[in-house]
C-alpha positions in Angstrom: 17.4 262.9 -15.0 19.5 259.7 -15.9 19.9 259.0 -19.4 19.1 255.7 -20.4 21.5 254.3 -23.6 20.1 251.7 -25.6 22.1 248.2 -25.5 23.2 246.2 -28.0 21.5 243.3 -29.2 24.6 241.0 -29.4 23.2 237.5 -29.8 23.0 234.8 -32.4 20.3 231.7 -32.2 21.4 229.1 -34.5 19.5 225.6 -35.1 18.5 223.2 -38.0 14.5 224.2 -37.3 13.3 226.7 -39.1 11.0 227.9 -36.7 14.8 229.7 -35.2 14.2 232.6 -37.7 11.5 233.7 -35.6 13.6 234.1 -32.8 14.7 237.4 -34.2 12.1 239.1 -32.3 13.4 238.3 -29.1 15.6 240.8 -26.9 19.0 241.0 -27.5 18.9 239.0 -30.7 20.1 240.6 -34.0 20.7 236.8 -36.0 18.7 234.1 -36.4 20.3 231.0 -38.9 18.5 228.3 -40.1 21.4 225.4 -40.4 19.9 223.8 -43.5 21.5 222.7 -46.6 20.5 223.7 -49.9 18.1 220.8 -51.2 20.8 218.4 -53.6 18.7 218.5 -56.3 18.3 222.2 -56.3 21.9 222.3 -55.7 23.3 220.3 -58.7 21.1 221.8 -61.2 22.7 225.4 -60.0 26.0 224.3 -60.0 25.5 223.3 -63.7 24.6 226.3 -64.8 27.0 229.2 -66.8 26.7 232.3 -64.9 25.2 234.4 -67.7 22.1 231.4 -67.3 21.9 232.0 -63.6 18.4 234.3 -62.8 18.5 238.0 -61.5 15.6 239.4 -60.1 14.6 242.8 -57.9 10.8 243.1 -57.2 8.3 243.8 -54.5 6.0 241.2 -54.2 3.5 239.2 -52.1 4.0 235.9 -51.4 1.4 235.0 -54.1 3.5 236.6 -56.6 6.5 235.1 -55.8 6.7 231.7 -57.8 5.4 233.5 -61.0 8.4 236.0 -60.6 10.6 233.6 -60.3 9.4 231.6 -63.3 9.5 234.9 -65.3 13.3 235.5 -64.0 14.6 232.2 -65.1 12.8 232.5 -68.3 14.7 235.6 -69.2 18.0 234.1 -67.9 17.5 230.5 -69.8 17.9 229.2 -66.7 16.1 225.9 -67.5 14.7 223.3 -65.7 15.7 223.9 -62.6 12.9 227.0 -62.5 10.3 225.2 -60.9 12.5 223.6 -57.8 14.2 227.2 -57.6 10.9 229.0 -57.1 9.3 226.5 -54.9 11.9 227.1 -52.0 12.5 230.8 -52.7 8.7 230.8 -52.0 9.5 228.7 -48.8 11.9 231.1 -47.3 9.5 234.3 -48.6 7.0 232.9 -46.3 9.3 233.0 -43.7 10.6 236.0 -44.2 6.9 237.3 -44.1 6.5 235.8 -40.7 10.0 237.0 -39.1 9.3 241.1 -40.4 5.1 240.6 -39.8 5.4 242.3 -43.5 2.7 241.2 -45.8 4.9 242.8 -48.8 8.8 241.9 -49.4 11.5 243.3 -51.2 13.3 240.2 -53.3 16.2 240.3 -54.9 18.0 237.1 -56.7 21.9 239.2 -57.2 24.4 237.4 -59.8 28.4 238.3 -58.1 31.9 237.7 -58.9 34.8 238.8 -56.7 33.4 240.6 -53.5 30.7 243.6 -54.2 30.0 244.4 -50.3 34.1 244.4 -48.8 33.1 246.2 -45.7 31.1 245.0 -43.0 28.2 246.4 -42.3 24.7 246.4 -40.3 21.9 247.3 -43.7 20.0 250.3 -43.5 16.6 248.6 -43.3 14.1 246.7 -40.4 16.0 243.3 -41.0 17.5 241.2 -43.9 16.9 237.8 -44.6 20.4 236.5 -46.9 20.9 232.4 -48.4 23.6 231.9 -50.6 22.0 230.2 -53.0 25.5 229.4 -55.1 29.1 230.0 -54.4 30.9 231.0 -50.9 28.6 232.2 -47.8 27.9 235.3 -46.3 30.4 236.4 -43.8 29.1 237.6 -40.1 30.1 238.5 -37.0 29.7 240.3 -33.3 30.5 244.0 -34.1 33.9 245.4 -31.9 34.6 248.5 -31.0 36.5 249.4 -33.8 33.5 248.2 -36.5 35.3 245.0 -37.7 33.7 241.8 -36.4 34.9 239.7 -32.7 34.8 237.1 -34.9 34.1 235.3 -38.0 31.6 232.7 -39.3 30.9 232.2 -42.8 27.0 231.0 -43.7 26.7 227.7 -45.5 25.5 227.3 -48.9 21.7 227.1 -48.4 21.9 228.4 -44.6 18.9 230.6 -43.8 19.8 234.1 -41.8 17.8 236.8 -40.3 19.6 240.0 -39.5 18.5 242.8 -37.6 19.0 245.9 -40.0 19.9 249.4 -38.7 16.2 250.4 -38.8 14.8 247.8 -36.7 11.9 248.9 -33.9 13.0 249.4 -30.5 15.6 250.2 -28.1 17.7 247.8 -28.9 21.2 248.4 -31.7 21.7 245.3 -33.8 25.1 244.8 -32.8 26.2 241.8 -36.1 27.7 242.7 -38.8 28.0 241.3 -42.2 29.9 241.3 -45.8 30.2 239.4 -49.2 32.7 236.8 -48.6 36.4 237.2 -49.9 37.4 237.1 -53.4 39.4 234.1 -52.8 36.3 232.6 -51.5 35.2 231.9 -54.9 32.5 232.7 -57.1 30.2 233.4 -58.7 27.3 233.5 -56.2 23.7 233.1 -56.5 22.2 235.3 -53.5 18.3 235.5 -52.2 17.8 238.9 -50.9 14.2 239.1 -49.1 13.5 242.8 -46.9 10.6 244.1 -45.7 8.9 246.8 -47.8 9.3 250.0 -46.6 5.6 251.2 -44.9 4.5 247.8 -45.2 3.9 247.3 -41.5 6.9 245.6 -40.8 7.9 243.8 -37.2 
């Protein structure tokens, strides 16, 4: 009896409609990226901020529970008044994110970096990963070779929107892109949304 390998799902759907992230379901895709920019006023009250004000957050939530976590993150930061425009779209893309995994319970983080805490690149250990770099440089991504390291690179724009298949996503398919912080040299620090599925959650 013929063994039947499992392909690689190699492609990336890009486009300034959000409605693209939902395109990660499809065969064969493993990234879907929103184009959009981070909203200007969001932006320049970010960029004014010290690091040590800027919000950190890890918590499993519903997307009920979302802008109240937020609130409470930027209220232990000192964050300031740039909480309410911060939780509003971090709820946006949690709703997303809920759609994309079919997960009625995420995993969010908001990390603070400097320098480059993920150098290798790497496909997570989880269903799928949604990433925005809220602040600073980009994620990095690419097409996996044969050796590990990326076909080549793109860097995600501040404010981009990307769904990545994780190493645990259902079916047949391998996500085949690959990801990492960005450079060092890139500059820093970054502000970066996090949003998984929770595990038994009844994700995708």
């Amino acid at each position: 009896m013929m063994t039947v390998l499992p392909r690689s799902a190699t492609a990336m759907n890009s486009s300034d409609d959000p409605r693209v992230l939902r395109t990660l379901g499809m065969e064969g895709v493993s990234l879907a990226l929103w184009t959009r920019s981070l909203p200007d006023d969001l932006a320049r009250a970010l960029d004014a901020l010290p690091t040590d004000r800027l919000p950190r957050l890890r918590r499993s939530l519903t997307q009920s529970g979302v802008t109240g976590a937020i609130h409470d993150a930027c209220d232990e930061a000192g964050t300031g008044d740039c909480a309410a425009r911060l939780a509003a779209d971090v709820e946006t893309l949690a709703a997303h994110a809920m759609q994309v995994f079919a997960s009625p319970l995420l995993e969010l983080r908001l990390d603070v970096t400097e320098g480059q805490p993920c150098p290798k690149w790497h496909i997570d250990a989880v269903p799928g990963r949604l990433l925005c770099t809220l602040l600073g440089p980009g994620t990095e991504y690419g097409p996996i070779g044969p050796n590990g390291e990326p076909q080549s690179v793109h860097c995600m724009p501040r404010g981009a929107v990307g769904a990545f298949r994780g190493v645990l996503w259902p079916g047949r398919e391998l996500a085949a892109i690959v990801h990492r912080s960005p450079p060092r040299e890139a500059g820093g620090p970054r502000l970066l949304l996090v949003i998984d599925p929770a595990p038994n959650a009844g994700t995708c």
